[in-house]
C-alpha positions in Angstrom: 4.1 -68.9 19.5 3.7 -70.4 16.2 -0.2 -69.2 15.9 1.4 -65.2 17.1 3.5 -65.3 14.1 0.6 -66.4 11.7 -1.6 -63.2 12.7 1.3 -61.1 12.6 2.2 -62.0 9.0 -1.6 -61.5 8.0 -1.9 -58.6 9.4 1.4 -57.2 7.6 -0.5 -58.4 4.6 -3.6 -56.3 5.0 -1.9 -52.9 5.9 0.2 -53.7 2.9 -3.0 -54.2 0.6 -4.4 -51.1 2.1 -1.0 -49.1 1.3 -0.9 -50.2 -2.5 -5.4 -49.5 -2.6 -4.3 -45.5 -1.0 -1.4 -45.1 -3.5 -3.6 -46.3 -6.2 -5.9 -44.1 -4.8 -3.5 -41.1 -4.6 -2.6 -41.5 -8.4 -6.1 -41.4 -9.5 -6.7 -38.5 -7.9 -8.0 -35.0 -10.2 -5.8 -31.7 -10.7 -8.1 -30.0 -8.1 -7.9 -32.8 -5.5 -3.8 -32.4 -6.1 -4.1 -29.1 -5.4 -5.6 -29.0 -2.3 -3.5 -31.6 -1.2 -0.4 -29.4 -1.5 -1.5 -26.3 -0.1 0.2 -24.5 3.2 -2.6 -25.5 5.7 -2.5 -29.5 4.8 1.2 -29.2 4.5 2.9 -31.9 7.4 5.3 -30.4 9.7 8.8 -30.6 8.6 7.8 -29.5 4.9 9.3 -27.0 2.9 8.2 -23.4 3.9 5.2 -22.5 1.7 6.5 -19.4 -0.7 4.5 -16.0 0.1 3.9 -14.1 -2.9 3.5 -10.3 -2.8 1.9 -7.8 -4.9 3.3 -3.9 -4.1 0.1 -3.1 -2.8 0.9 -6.2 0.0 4.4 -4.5 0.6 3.1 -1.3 1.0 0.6 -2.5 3.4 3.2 -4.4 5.7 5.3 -1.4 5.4 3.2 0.4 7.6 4.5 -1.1 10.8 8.0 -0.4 9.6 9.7 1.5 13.1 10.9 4.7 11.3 6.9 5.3 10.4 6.0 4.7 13.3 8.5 6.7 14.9 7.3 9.9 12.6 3.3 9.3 13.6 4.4 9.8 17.2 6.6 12.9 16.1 3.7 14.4 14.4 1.5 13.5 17.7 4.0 15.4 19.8 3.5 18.2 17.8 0.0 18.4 17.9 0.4 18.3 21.6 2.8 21.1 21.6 0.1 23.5 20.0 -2.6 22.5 22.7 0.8 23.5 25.7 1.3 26.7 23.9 -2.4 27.5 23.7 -2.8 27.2 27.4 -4.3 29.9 29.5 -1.2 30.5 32.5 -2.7 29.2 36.1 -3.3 32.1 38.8 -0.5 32.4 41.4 -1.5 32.0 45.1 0.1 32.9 47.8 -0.2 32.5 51.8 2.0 33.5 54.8 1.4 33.1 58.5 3.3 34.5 61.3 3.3 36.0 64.3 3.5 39.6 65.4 4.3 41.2 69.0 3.0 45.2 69.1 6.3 47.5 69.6 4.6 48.8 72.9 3.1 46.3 75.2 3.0 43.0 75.7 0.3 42.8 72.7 1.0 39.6 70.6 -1.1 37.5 68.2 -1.0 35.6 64.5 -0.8 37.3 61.5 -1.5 36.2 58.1 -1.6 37.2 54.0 -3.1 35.9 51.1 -2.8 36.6 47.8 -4.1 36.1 44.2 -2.3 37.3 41.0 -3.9 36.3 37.3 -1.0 37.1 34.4 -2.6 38.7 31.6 0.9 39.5 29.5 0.5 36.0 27.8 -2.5 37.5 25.5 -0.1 40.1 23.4 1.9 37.2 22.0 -0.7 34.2 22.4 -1.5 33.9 18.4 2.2 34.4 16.8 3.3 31.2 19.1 0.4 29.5 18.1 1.2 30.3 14.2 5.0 29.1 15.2 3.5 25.7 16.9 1.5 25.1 13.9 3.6 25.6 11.5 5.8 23.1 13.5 3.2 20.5 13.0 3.4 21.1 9.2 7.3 20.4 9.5 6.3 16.9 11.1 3.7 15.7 8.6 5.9 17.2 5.6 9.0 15.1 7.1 6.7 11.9 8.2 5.7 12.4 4.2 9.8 12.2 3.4 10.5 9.3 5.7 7.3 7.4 3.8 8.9 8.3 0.4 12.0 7.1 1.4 11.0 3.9 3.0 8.8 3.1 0.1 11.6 3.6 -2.1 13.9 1.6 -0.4 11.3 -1.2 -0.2 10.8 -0.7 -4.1 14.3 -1.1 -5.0 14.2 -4.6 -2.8 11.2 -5.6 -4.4 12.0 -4.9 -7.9 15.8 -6.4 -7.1 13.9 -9.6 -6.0 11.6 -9.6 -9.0 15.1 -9.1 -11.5 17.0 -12.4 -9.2 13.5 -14.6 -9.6 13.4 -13.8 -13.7 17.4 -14.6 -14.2 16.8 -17.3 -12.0 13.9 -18.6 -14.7 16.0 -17.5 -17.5 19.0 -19.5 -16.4 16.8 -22.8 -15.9 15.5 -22.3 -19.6 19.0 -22.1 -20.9 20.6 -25.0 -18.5 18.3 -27.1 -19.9 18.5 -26.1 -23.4 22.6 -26.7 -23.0 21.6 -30.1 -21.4 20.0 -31.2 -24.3 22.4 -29.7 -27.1 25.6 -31.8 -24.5 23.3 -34.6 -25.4 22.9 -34.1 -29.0 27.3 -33.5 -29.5 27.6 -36.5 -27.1 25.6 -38.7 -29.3 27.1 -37.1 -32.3 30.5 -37.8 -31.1 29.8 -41.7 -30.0 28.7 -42.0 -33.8 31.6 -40.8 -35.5 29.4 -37.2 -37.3 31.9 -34.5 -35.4 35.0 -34.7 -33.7 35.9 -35.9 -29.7 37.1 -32.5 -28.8 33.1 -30.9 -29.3 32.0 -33.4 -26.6 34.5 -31.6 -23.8 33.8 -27.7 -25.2 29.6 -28.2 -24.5 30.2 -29.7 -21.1 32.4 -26.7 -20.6 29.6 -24.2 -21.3 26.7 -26.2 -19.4 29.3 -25.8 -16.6 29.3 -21.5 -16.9 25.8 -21.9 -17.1 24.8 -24.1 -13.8 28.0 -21.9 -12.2 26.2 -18.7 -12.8 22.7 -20.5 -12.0 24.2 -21.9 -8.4 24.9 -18.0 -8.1 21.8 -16.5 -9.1 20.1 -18.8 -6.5 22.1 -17.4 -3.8 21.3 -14.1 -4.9 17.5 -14.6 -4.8 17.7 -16.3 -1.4 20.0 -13.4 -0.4 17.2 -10.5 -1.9 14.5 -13.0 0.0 15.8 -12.3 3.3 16.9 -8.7 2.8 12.8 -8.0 1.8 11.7 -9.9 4.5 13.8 -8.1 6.9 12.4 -5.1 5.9 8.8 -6.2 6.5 9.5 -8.1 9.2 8.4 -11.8 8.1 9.0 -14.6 10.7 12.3 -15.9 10.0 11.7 -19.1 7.7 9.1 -17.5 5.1 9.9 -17.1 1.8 8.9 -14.2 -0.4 8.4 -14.0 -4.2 7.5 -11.0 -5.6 4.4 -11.3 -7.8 5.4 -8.5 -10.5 6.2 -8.4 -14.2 9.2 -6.7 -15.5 8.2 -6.1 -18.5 5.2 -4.4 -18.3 7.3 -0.8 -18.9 5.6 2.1 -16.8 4.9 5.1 -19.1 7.1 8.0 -18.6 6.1 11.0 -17.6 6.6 14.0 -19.6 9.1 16.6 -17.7 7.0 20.1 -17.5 4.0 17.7 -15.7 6.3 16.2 -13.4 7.8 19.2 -12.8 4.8 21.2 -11.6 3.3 18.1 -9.8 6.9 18.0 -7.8 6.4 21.5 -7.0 3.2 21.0 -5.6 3.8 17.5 -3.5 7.5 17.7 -2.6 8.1 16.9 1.3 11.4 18.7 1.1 10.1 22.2 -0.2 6.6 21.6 2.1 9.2 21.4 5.3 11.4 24.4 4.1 8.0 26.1 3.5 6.7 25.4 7.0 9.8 26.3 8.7 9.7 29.7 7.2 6.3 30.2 8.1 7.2 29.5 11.8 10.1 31.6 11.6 7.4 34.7 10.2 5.9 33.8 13.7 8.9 34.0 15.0 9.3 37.8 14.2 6.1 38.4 15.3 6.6 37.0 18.7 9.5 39.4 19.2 8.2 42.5 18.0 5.2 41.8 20.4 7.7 41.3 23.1 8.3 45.1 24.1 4.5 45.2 24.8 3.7 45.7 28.3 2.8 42.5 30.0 0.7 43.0 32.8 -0.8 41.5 36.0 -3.7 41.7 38.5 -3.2 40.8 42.1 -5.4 40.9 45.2 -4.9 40.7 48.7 -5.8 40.5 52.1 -3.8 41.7 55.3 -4.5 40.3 58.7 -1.7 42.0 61.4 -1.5 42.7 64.8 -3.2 46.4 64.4 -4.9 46.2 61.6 -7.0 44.1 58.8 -6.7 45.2 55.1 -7.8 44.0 51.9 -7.8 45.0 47.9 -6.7 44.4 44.3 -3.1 45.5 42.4 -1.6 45.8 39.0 1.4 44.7 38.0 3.2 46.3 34.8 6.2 45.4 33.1 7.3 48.5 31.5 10.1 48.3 28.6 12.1 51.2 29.4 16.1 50.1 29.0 15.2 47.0 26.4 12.8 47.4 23.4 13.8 43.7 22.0 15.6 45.4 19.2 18.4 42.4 18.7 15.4 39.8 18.9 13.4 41.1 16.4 16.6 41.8 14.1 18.0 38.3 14.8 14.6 36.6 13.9 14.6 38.7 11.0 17.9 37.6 9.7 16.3 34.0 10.4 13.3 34.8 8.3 15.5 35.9 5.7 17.6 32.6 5.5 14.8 30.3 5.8 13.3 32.2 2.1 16.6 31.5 0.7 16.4 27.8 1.9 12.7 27.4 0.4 14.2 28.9 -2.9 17.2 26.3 -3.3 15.3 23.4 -2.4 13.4 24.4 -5.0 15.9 24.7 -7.5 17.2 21.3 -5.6 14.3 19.6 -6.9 14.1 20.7 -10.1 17.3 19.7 -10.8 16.3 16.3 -9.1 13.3 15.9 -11.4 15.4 16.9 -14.8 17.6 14.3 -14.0 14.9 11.5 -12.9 13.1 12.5 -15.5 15.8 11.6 -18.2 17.2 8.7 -16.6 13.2 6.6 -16.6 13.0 7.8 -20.3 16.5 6.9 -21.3 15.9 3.2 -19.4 12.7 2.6 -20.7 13.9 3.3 -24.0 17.0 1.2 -23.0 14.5 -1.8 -21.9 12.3 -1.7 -25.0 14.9 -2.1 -27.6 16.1 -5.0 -25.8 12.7 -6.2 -24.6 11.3 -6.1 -28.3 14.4 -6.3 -30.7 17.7 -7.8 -29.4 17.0 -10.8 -27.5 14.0 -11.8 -29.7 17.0 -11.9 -32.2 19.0 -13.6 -30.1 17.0 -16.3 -30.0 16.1 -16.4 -33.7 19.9 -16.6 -33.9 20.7 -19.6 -31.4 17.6 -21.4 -32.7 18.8 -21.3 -35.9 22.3 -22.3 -35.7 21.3 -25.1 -32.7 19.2 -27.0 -35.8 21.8 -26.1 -38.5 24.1 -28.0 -35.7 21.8 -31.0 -35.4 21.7 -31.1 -39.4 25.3 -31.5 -39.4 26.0 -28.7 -41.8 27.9 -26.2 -39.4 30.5 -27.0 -36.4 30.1 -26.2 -33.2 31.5 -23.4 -32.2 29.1 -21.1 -33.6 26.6 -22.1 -31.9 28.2 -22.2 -28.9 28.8 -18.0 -29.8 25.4 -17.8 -30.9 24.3 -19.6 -27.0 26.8 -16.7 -25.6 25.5 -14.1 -27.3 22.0 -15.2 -26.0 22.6 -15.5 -22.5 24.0 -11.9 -22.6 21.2 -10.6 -24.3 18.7 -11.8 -21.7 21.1 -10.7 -18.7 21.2 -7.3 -20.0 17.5 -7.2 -20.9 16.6 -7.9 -17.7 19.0 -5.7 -15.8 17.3 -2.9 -18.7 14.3 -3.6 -17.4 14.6 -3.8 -14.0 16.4 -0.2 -13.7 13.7 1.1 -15.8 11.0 0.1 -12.8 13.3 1.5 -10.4 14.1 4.8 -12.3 10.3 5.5 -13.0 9.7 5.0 -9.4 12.0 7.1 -8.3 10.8 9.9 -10.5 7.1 8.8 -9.3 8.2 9.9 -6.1 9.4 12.6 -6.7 6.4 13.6 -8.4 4.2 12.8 -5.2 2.5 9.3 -6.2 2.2 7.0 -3.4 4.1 4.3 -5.2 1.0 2.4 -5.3 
């Protein structure tokens, strides 16, 4: 028993040795051999999700299998297939009887039998106005597959530039925790020396509190935003997104008579009020074409009891108590609504565009003067009046202002600069860009 323990303990010694030689090891180690060690795939299980970052071009991508998309593809399919049903040639009728047949004088009795074969040839008169009304139809899908797009791409925007604004006050409110931190250190060790008053010591804790408060919230925001993207895209449950955009990089804004004409030109709205009143000019045609006599051949053959007969028919419809007259006027009244509806969705979007258009320029104006004037300022400010602090020759409640009036500069710049991405997009959209 004695000689079990001895190998036991030597052997504790080596895997100890070799522990302290793979640490030392570890330590040692280059950036690059660091790196790889951290990375998703080497990552043991139980870790800490690895954080997916996204570009737009990657949302845009995943945003393709997005149900509403998918839902207007098949729309536009069923369409499509509604042009090739209503350019369909009509199948012949046939038609057979048998039965049996006793002469009135006699006894005489045997089977008797018909056939016969009609081909409908009144399709033709109205053949090319329904296939003008089913085309046009198709245009209404696409156009409104091209809304749903817009809108889905829009609504995935305002997620990703909403997760973009909770990532940067998320940095911002790091920065300035930690610069409180170390000014709470400064007044505490002011205070333990006697250079400024017990009361300071109490008044900086209070503000690092308002600042890890309204960083514990920010956090909760982000991971909120996280999820709400990820929903949208349809990331396992677990993953975490970061968006991998820059807020300040202001868009350029787009002069109003250029976005104005490309609207015109690329608006889903005005392209489905467009086709509609295209299919209802079908429309008109189709009834006016009604009163036209339809018409249909038929052929036969006879077997009876006394006598075999064959030969061909016509069938014609002839429009003698109804000429369609309420059709056609109703379709006309139809036609007539559906130019009015093309011209206020025009006037619609222009209004829409005016108003875009003024919102992106007034934010990115908004965003610059706080991107370029006020919080650099700010921080000139704080900086200034944290070292005349540490110098001992002002108190400290102005610099606590001056630490304020920082921290609500940078809020409001980046709220400025986040609804100048999402104003510009919208008026991108409307516009036609792909949002890409």
């Amino acid at each position: 028993m004695h000689f079990v323990r001895v190998r036991r303990s030597r052997w504790g010694r080596i895997c100890l040795l070799g522990f302290v030689l793979s640490a030392a090891g570890s330590a040692s180690a280059g950036p690059g051999q660091l790196e790889s060690v951290t990375t998703p795939a080497s990552s043991p299980e139980g870790a800490s999700p690895a954080v997916l970052e996204l570009t737009w071009p990657d949302v845009v991508r995943l945003a393709e299998t997005h149900p509403r998309l998918a839902a207007d593809r098949l729309q536009v399919e069923a369409a499509r297939r509604d042009v090739d049903a209503t350019g369909a040639i009509p199948n012949p009728t046939f038609e057979a009887g048998l039965g049996r047949g006793r002469a009135r004088a006699g006894d005489d009795s045997r089977n008797e039998s018909e056939l016969a074969l009609s081909i409908p040839f009144g399709w033709i008169a109205q053949r090319g106005s329904k296939l003008e009304a089913a085309g046009a139809e198709v245009d209404v899908a696409v156009a409104e597959g091209r809304s749903s797009r817009r809108d889905v791409l829009l609504r995935l925007r305002t997620l990703f530039w909403n997760l973009a604004y909770e990532q940067a006050r998320v940095a911002v409110l790091e920065t300035l925790e930690a610069q409180t931190s170390k000014l709470a250190l400064t007044v505490k060790r002011r205070v333990e020396t006697g250079e400024v008053r017990p009361v300071e010591g109490p008044l900086v804790e209070i503000e690092l509190e308002k600042v890890t408060s309204d960083l514990e919230a920010a956090r909760t925001l982000l991971l909120a935003r996280q999820a709400a993207l990820a929903r949208w895209l349809a990331v396992p449950r677990g993953g975490r997104l970061a968006a991998a955009a820059d807020l300040g990089a202001l868009p350029v804004v787009m002069d109003l008579e250029g976005a104005l004409a490309r609207a015109r030109a690329a608006d889903p709205g005005l392209m489905i009020a467009s086709a509609r009143a295209r299919a209802l000019t079908a429309d008109v045609k189709t009834e006016r074409r009604a009163p036209i006599p339809s018409f249909s051949l038929r052929g036969f053959a006879t077997d009876e009891l006394d006598r075999q007969a064959w030969g061909v028919g016509i069938a014609i419809d002839i429009p003698v108590w109804n000429w369609n007259s309420g059709r056609v006027a109703q379709a006309r009244a139809k036609l007539a609504a559906g130019s009015r509806h093309v011209e206020a969705a025009a006037l619609e979007l222009e209004t829409t565009v005016i108003e875009a258009q003024a919102a992106c320029s007034a934010s990115v104006a908004t965003a610059t003067r706080f991107r370029d004037d006020i919080v650099p300022r700010s921080e000139t400010v704080a900086s200034t009046m944290e070292r005349t602090y540490q110098l001992g020759e002002a108190s400290l409640l102005p610099v606590i202002d001056a630490r304020r009036t920082l921290l609500d500069s940078r809020r409001l710049c980046l709220a400025a600069l986040a609804q100048a991405q999402l104003d510009c997009s919208r008026l991108g959209a409307l516009a036609g860009e792909e949002l890409q």
